[in-house]
C-alpha positions in Angstrom: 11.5 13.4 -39.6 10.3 10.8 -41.4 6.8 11.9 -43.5 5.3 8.6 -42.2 2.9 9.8 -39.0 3.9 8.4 -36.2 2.4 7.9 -32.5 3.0 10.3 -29.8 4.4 7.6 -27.3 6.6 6.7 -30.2 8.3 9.7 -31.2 8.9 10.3 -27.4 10.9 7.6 -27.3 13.3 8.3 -30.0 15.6 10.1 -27.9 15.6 7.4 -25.3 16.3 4.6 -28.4 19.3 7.0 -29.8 21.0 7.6 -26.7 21.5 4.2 -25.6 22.7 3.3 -28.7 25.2 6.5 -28.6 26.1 4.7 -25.8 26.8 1.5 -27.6 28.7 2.8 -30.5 31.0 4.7 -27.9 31.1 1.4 -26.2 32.5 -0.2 -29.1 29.6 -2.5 -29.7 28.4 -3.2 -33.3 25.2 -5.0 -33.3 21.8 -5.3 -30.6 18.8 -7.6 -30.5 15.5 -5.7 -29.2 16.1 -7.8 -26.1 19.4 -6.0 -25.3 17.7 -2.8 -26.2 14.6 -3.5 -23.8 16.5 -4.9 -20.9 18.8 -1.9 -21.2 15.9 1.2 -21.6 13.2 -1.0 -20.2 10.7 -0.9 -22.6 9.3 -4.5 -24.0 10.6 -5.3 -27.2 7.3 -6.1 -28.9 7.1 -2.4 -27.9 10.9 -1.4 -29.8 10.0 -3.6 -32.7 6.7 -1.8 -33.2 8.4 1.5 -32.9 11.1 1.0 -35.0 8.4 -0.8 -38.0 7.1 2.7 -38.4 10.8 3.7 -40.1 10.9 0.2 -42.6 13.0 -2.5 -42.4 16.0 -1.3 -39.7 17.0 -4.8 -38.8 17.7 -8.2 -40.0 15.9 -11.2 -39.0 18.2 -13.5 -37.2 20.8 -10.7 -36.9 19.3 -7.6 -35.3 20.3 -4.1 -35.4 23.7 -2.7 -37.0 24.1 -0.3 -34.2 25.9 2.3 -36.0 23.2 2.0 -39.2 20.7 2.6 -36.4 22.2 5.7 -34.1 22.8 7.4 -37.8 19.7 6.6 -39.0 17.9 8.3 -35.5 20.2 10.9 -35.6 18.7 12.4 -38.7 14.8 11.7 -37.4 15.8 13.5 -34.5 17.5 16.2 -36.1 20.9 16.2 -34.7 22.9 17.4 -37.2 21.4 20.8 -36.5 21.9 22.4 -33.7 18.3 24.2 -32.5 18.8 27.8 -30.6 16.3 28.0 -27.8 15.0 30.8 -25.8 14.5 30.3 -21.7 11.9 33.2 -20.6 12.8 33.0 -16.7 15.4 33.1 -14.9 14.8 32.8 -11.5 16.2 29.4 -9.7 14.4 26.9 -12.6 15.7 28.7 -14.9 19.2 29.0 -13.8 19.5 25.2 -12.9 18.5 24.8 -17.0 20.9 27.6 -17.4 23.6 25.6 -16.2 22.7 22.3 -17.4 22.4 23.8 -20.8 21.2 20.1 -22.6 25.0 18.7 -21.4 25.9 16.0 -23.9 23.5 17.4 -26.1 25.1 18.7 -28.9 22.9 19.5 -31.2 20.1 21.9 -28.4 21.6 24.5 -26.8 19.8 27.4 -24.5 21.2 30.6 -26.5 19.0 33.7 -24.7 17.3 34.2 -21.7 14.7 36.6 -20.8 14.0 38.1 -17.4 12.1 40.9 -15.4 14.8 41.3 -13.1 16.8 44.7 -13.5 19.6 42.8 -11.7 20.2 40.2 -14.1 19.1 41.7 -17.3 21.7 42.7 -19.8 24.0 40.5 -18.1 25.8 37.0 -19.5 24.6 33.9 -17.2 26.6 30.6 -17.6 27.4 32.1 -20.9 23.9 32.8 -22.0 22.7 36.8 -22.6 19.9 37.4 -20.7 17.4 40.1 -22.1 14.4 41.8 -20.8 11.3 40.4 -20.9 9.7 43.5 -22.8 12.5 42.5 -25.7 11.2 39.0 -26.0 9.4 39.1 -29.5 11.9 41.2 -30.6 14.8 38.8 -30.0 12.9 35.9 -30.9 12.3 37.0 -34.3 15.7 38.6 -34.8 17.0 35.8 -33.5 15.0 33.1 -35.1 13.9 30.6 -32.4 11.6 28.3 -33.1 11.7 26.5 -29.3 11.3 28.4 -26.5 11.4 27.3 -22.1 8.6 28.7 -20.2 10.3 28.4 -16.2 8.0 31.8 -14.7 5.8 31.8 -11.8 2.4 31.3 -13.0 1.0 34.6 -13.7 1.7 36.2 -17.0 3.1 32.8 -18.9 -0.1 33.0 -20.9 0.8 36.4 -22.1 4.7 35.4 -22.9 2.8 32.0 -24.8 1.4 34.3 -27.0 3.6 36.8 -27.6 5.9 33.7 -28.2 3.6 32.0 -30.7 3.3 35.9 -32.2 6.9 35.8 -32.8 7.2 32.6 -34.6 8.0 29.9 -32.3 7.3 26.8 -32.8 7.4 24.9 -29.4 7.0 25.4 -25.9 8.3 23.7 -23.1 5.7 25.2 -20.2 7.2 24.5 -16.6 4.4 26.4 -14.9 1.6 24.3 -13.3 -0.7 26.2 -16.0 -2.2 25.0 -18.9 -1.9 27.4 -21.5 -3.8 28.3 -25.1 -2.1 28.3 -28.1 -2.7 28.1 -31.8 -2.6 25.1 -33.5 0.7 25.7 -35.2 2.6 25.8 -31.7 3.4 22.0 -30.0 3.4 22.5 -26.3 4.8 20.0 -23.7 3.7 21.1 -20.7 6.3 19.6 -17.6 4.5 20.1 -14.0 7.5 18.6 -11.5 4.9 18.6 -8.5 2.5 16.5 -10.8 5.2 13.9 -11.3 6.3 13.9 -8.0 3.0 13.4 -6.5 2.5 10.5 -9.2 5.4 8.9 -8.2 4.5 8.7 -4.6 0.7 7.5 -5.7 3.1 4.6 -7.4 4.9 4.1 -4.8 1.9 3.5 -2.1 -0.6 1.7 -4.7 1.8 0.4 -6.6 0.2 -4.0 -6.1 -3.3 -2.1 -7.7 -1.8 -0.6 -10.6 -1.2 -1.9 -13.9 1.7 -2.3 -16.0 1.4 -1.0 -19.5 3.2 0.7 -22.4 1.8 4.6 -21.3 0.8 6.6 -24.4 
């Protein structure tokens, strides 16, 4: 990553920048204006041009974006010539729908262990993927090295699995329960709450002539 500091919002939308232009490259294309990149991922381009000014010059002025120069140039911000192990603690039906999705098209993430309480499933291979118990989890995840791990149990006891992860050495936590857990300050947390952005979307959806468009951090 670059060793510029970058926003938040910005750095969230790398992915959604290197994807489309994946898509682009595959498509044959060889150049893009921030207008075809903001009518396409629908973010303004004052917004893309500012993002992208954090990285230097990546364009040319009356030309645009070389759009190979530019999905290379994201791949290695995002890290994708590495491909990044990551542990799912959970496997109940969250966890198996991640299980078998397994970051498709993603080649550079892949779910690699799973760890469950379940006497069923433990010590058994899921959609490819070993599943442990939970009671080997900082065991594995050192052995193993992860540095990103999935949180998909029912609330109780995720705050315990947090810190046995962060004990461990990971780096990263996707949470999935509607908990907001404590951490130290070396661990980055993302905490996804589905019944959050559902209800959100409906709030949207009703109020949607009172609320404001803007770029959300």
């Amino acid at each position: 990553m670059n060793d510029k500091k970058i926003p938040k919002a910005t750095a969230k939308r790398l992915p959604l920048y290197y994807r489309y232009l994946k898509y682009l490259f595959s498509s044959g294309k060889k150049k893009v204006s921030s207008a075809d990149l903001s009518e396409a991922v629908k973010i303004d381009s004052a917004t893309i041009r500012r993002d992208f000014s954090y990285f230097g010059a990546l364009g040319k002025r009356g030309y645009g974006y070389d759009v190979e120069d530019l999905m290379n140039f994201f791949s290695k911000q995002l890290n994708q010539e590495q491909l990044t192990h990551v542990a799912i603690i959970g496997v109940g039906h969250l966890g198996r729908a991640l299980l078998n999705y397994n970051f498709q098209g993603q080649n550079s993430i892949r779910i690699s262990a799973g760890f469950d309480i379940d006497e069923e499933i433990v010590n058994t291979i899921y959609e490819g993927v070993p599943i442990y118990h939970r009671d080997e989890l900082k065991e594995q995840v050192e052995a193993q090295q992860f540095e990103v791990a999935i949180i998909a149990v029912p609330g109780p006891g995720a705050q315990e699995i947090a810190d046995d992860l962060a004990e461990a050495g990971v780096k990263g936590i996707m949470n999935f329960t509607p908990l907001r857990l404590t951490v130290p300050d070396t661990v980055r947390i993302l905490n996804v709450d589905l019944s959050n952005e559902l209800q959100s979307l409906i709030y949207f959806v009703q109020y949607s002539d009172s609320i404001m468009d803007e770029d959300m951090e």
